[in-house]
C-alpha positions as CSV (number, residue, x, y, z in Angstrom):
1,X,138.8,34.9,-35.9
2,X,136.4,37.4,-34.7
3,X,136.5,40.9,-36.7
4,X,134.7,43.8,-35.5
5,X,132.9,45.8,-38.1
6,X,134.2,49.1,-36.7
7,X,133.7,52.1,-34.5
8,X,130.9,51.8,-32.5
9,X,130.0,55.0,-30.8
10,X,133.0,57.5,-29.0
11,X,132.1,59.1,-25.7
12,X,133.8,62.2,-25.1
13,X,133.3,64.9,-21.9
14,X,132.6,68.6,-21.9
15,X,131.2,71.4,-19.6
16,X,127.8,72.6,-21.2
17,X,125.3,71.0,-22.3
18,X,123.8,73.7,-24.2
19,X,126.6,74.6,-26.0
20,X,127.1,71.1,-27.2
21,X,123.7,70.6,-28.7
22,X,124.3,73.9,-30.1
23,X,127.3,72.6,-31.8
24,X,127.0,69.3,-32.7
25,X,123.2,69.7,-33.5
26,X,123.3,73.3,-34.9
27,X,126.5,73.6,-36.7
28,X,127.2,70.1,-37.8
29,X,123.5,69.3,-38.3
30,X,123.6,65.9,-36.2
31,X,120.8,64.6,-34.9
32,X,120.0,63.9,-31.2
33,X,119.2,60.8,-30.9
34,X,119.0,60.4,-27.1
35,X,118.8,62.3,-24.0
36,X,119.4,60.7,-20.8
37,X,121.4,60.5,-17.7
38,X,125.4,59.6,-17.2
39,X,124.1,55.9,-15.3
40,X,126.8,56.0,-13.0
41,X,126.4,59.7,-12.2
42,X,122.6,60.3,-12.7
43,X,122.7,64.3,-11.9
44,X,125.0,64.6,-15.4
45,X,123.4,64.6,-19.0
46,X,123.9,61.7,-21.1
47,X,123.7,63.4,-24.7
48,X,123.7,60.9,-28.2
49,X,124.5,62.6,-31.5
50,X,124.2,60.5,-34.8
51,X,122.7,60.1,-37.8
52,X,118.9,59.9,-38.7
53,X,118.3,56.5,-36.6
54,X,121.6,56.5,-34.4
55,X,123.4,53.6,-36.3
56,X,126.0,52.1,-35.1
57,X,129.5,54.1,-36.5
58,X,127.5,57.5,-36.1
59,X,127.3,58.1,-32.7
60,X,129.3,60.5,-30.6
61,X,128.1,60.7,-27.3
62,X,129.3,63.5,-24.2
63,X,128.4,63.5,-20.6
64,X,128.5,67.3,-20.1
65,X,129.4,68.0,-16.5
66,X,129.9,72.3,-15.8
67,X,132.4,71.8,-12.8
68,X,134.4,69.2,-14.5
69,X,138.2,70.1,-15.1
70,X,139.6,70.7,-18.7
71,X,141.4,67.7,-19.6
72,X,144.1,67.6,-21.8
73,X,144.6,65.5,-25.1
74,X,147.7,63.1,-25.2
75,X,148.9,59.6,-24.5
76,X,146.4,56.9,-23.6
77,X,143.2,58.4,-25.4
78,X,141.5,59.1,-28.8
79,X,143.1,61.8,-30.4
80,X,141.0,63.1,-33.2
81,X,137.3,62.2,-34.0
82,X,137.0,61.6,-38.2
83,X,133.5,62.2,-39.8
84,X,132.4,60.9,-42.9
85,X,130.8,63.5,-45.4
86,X,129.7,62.4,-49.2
87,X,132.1,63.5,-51.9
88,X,131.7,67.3,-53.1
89,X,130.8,68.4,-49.8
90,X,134.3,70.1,-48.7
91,X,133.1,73.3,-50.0
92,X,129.9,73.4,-48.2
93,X,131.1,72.2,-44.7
94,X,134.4,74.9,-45.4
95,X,131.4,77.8,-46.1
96,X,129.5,76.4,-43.3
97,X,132.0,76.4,-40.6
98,X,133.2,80.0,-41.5
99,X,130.1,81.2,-41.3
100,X,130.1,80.2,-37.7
101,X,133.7,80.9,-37.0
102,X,134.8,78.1,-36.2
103,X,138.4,78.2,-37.7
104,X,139.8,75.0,-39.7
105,X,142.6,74.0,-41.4
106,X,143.2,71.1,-44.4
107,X,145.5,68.6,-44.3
108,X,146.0,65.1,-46.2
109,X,146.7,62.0,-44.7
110,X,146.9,58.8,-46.8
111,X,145.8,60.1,-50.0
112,X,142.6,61.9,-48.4
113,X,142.0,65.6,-47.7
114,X,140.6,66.5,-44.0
115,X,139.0,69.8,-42.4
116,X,139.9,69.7,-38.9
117,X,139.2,71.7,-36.7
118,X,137.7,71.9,-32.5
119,X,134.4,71.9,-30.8
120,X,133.6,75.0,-28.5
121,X,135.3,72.1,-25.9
122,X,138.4,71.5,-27.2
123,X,138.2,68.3,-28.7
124,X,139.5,67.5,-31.7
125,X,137.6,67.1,-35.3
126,X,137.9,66.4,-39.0
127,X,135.6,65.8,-42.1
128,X,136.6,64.0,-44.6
129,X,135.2,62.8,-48.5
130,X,134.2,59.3,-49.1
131,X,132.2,57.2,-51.2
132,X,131.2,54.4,-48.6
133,X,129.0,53.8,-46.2
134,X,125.1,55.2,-46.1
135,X,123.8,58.7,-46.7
136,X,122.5,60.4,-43.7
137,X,118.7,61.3,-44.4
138,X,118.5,63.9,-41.2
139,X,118.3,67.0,-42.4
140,X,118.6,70.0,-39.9
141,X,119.0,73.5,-39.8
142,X,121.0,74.3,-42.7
143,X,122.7,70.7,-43.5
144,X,120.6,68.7,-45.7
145,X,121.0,65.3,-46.6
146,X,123.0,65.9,-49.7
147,X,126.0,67.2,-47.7
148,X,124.9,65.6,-44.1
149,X,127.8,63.9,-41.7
150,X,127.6,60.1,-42.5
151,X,129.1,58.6,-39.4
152,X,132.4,58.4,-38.3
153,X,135.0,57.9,-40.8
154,X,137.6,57.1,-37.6
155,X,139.7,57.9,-35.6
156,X,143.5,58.2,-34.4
157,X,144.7,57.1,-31.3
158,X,147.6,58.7,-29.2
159,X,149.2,55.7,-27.4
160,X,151.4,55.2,-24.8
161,X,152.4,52.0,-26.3
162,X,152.1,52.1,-29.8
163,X,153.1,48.5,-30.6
164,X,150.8,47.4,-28.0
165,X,147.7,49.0,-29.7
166,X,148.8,47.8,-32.9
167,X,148.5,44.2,-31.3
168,X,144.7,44.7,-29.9
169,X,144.1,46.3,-33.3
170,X,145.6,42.8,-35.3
171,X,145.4,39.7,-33.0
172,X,142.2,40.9,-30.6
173,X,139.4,43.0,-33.0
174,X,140.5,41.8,-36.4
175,X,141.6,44.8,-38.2
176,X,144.4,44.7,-40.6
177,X,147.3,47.3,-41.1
178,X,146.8,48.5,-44.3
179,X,150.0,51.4,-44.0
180,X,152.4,53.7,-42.5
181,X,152.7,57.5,-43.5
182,X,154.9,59.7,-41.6
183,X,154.2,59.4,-38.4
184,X,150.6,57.4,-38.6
185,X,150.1,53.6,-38.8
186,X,146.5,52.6,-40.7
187,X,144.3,50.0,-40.1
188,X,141.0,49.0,-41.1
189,X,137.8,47.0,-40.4
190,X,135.2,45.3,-42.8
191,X,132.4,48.0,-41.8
192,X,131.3,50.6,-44.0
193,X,131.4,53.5,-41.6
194,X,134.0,53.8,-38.6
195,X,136.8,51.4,-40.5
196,X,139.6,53.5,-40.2
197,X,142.0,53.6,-37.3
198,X,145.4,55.8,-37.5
199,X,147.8,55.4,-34.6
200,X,150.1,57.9,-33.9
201,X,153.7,56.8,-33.6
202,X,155.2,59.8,-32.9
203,X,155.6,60.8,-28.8
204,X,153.1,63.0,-26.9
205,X,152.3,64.6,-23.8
206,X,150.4,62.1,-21.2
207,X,146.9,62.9,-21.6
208,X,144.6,63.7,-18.6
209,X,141.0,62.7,-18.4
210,X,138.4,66.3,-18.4
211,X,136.6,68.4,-20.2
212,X,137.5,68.5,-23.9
213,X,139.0,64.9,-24.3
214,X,137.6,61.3,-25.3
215,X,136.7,59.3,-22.7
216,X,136.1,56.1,-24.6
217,X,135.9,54.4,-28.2
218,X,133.7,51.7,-28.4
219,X,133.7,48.5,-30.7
220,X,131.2,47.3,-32.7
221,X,129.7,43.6,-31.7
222,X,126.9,41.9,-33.8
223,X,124.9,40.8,-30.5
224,X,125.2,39.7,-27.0
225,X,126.0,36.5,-28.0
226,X,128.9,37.6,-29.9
227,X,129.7,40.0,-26.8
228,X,130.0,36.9,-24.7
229,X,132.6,35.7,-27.3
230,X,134.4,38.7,-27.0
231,X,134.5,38.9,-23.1
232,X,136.1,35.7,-23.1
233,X,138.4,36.2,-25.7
234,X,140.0,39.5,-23.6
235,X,140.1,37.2,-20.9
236,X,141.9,34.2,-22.4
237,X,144.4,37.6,-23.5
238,X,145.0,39.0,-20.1
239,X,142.7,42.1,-20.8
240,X,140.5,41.9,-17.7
241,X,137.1,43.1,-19.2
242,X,134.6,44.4,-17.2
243,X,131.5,42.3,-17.0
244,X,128.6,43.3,-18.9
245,X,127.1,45.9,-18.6
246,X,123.6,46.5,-19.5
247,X,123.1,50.6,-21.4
248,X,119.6,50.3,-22.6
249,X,120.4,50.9,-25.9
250,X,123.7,48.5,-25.8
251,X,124.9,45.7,-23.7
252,X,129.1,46.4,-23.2
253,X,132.5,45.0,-21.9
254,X,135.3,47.4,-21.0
255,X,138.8,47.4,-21.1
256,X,142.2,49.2,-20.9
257,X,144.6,48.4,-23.6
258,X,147.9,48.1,-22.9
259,X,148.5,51.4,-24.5
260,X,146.4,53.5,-22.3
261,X,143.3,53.9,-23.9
262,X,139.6,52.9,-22.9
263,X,138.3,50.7,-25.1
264,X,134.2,49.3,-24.8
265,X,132.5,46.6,-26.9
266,X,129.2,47.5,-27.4
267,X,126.3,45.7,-29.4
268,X,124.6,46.4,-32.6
269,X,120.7,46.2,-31.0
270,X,118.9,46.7,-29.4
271,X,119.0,50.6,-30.4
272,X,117.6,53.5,-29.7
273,X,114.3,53.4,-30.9
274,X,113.9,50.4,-27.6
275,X,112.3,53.1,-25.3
276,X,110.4,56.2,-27.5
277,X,109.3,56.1,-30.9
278,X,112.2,56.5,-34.1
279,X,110.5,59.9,-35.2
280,X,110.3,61.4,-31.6
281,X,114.4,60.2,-31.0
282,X,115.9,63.0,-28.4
283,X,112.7,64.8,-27.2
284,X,112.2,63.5,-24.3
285,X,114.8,62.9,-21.1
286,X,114.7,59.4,-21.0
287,X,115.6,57.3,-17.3
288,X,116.4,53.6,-17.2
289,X,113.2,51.9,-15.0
290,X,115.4,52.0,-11.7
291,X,115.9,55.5,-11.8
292,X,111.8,56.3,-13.0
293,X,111.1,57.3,-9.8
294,X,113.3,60.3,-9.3
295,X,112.8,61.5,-13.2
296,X,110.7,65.1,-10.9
297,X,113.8,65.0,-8.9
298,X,116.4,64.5,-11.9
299,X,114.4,67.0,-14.3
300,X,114.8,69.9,-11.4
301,X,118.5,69.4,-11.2
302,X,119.7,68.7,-14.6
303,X,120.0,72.3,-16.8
304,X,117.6,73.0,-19.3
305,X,118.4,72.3,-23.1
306,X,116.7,72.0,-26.1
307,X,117.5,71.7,-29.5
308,X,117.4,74.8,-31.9
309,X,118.3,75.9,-35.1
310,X,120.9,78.8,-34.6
311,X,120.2,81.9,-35.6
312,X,122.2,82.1,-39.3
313,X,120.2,79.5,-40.1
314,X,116.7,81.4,-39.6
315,X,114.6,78.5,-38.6
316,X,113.1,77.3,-35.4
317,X,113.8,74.3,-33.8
318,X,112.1,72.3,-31.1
């Protein structure tokens, strides 16, 4: 059976672009790792936020839109984004988010403590300890590598059909269930970041696609070849996958599970170091060749951004 290794990359949409660099560069020290254009909607940002090289199981990603609607988080999307952070770093990222009030709480779930708290959008967030997976070596700001985000430690999904998520989970991506606490159902992958998925048995409101709410998880695939495997598989199951889809930095399928939620199965290469150089990641808008010719065009009608340092942190950014 095929077995994902885990979280891929989530995509999640908000209203301003600055604000979100400000936020998931400044405050939680991320590093942008791409900045392009929405390919379906080339007059919106397409913004990547990872780790040092923009691994696979780091990556958030937002198509920032101002006259979007807010959305609202329920039913038939991600829930809650989970970061990784090394162990002993709780007290630094509790210090750190005070200091730029963003209010948390703690909570436990299966034997681990979590900060959670929102972006400036609305979307839902948590740190939590652990001993696997790679250290992030992007330091930024005030985060250094010692207490940088790893990746994603997770995430839970709200479904609409809990039982039906549980059986993509099982019988289609290869994760096992490894629990159930109160109202969350665990499973978990073979990778070493992104492994944990909670689904939340307990009823919600239907969630409605906008600003401040997930519009996709994606799943880890080793290459295309094994991306071909996988689009036939959700075939053979009914799932009705997209066909490929070619993202520059990822070939991917789509498809709706039977529980509402988006899912994408994106590969492992060819990365984001395909089109600018791994020490220049983020600089630069970057345009897939078809859309080259209107980059004067695109560059007047996008907003500027730029990433900075903010200002409790005293340095300048670039």
């Amino acid at each position: 059976m095929q077995r994902t290794a885990g979280i891929h990359h989530i995509s999640a949409m908000v209203n301003d672009a600055q604000r979100n660099i400000d936020f998931y560069a400044g405050v939680l020290g991320l590093r942008l790792v791409k900045k392009t254009i929405n390919f379906d909607r080339p007059e919106v940002y397409h913004l990547y936020f990872g780790n040092e090289s923009g691994h696979p199981g780091t990556v958030i990603t937002f198509f920032p839109w101002a006259k979007q609607l807010k959305g609202r988080i329920g039913m038939g999307q991600v829930g809650v984004t989970s970061y990784s952070i090394p162990k002993g770093s709780v007290p630094f990222w509790e210090s750190r988010l005070g200091k730029f009030g963003v209010k948390f709480i703690s909570s436990t779930r299966f034997g681990e403590k979590y900060l959670k708290f929102n972006d400036p959008d609305g979307l839902q967030l948590e740190l939590t300890e652990r001993d696997e997976g790679p250290m992030n070596t992007w330091n930024f700001g005030g985060v250094q590598a010692e207490h940088a985000i790893k990746g994603f430690s997770g995430a839970i999904l709200i479904s609409a059909q809990p039982h039906k998520t549980t059986d993509v989970l099982e019988n289609t991506l290869g994760l096992e269930c490894i629990g159930q606490e109160d109202e969350f159902l665990r499973f978990k992958s073979e990778g070493h970041l992104g492994n944990t998925i909670d689904i939340q048995l307990n009823p919600s409101v239907r969630g409605l696609m906008g600003a401040g709410t997930i519009h996709h998880i994606a799943w880890r695939a080793k290459d295309e070849e094994e991306l071909l495997r996988w689009r036939l598989l959700l075939q053979d199951k009914g799932y009705n996958p997209t066909e490929i889809r070619d993202r520059n930095y990822f070939k991917a399928v789509y498809f709706h599970e039977e529980g509402g939620v988006l899912f994408e199965i994106a590969t492992d290469p060819p990365g984001f170091a395909v089109d600018e150089p791994a020490d220049e990641l983020g600089r630069k808008l970057m345009l897939p060749s078809w859309l080259e010719s209107k980059r004067e065009e695109l560059e007047e009608t996008l907003p500027p951004v730029n990433v900075r340092v903010l200002e409790g942190d005293n340095k300048k950014g670039f």
